[in-house]
C-alpha positions in Angstrom: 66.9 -35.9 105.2 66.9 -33.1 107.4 63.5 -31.2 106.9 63.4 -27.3 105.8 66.7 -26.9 104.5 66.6 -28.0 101.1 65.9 -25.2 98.4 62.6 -25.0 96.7 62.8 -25.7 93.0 60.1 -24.5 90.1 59.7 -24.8 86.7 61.0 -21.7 84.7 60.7 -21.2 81.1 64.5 -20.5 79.5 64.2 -18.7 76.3 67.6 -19.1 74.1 68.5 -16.4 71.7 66.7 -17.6 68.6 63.6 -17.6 70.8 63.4 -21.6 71.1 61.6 -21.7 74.9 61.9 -24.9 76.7 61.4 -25.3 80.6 63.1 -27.1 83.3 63.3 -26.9 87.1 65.5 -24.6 88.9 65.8 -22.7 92.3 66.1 -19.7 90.5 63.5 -17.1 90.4 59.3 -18.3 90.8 57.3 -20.8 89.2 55.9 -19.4 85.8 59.1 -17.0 85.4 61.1 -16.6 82.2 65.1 -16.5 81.9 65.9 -14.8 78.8 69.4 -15.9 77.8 72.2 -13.1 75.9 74.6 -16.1 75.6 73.6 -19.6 74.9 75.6 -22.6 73.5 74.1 -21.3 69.7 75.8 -18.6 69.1 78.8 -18.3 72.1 82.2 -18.7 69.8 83.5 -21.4 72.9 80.5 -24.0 71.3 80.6 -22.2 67.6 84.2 -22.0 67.3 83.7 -18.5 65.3 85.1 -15.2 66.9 82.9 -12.4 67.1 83.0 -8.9 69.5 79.2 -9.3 72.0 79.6 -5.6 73.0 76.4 -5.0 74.5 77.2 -2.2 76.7 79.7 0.0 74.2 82.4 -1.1 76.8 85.1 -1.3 73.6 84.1 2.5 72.3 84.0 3.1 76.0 88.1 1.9 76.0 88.6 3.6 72.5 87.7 6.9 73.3 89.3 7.5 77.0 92.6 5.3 75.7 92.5 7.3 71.6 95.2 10.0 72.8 97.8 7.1 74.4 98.2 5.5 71.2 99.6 8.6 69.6 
């Protein structure tokens, strides 16, 4: 193996959205971080199989409001 061009991994805490914490080895962030998940395979309706809205930034009242006189 060629030396100095492989990525560094660390071990990273991953907290899922019922705040369940289990760690594993990535190359993303330092060793010690935390990656808080929005979307996990516990509640995302592609593993559930439920439909839901996740509007966590009011883009739907966003649409509703500049589109409300087009539907008129």
């Amino acid at each position: 193996m060629k030396p100095n061009i492989h990525p560094v991994y660390n071990m990273i805490d991953v907290q899922m959205t019922d705040g369940s914490v289990y760690k594993t080895r990535t190359t993303w962030g330092a060793e010690g971080d935390k990656l808080q998940l929005v979307i996990d395979p516990k509640n995302h309706p592609a593993y559930t199989g439920e439909r839901r809205n996740i509007d966590t930034m009011g883009r739907i009242d966003k649409f509703k409001k500049k589109y409300a006189s087009a539907a008129k």
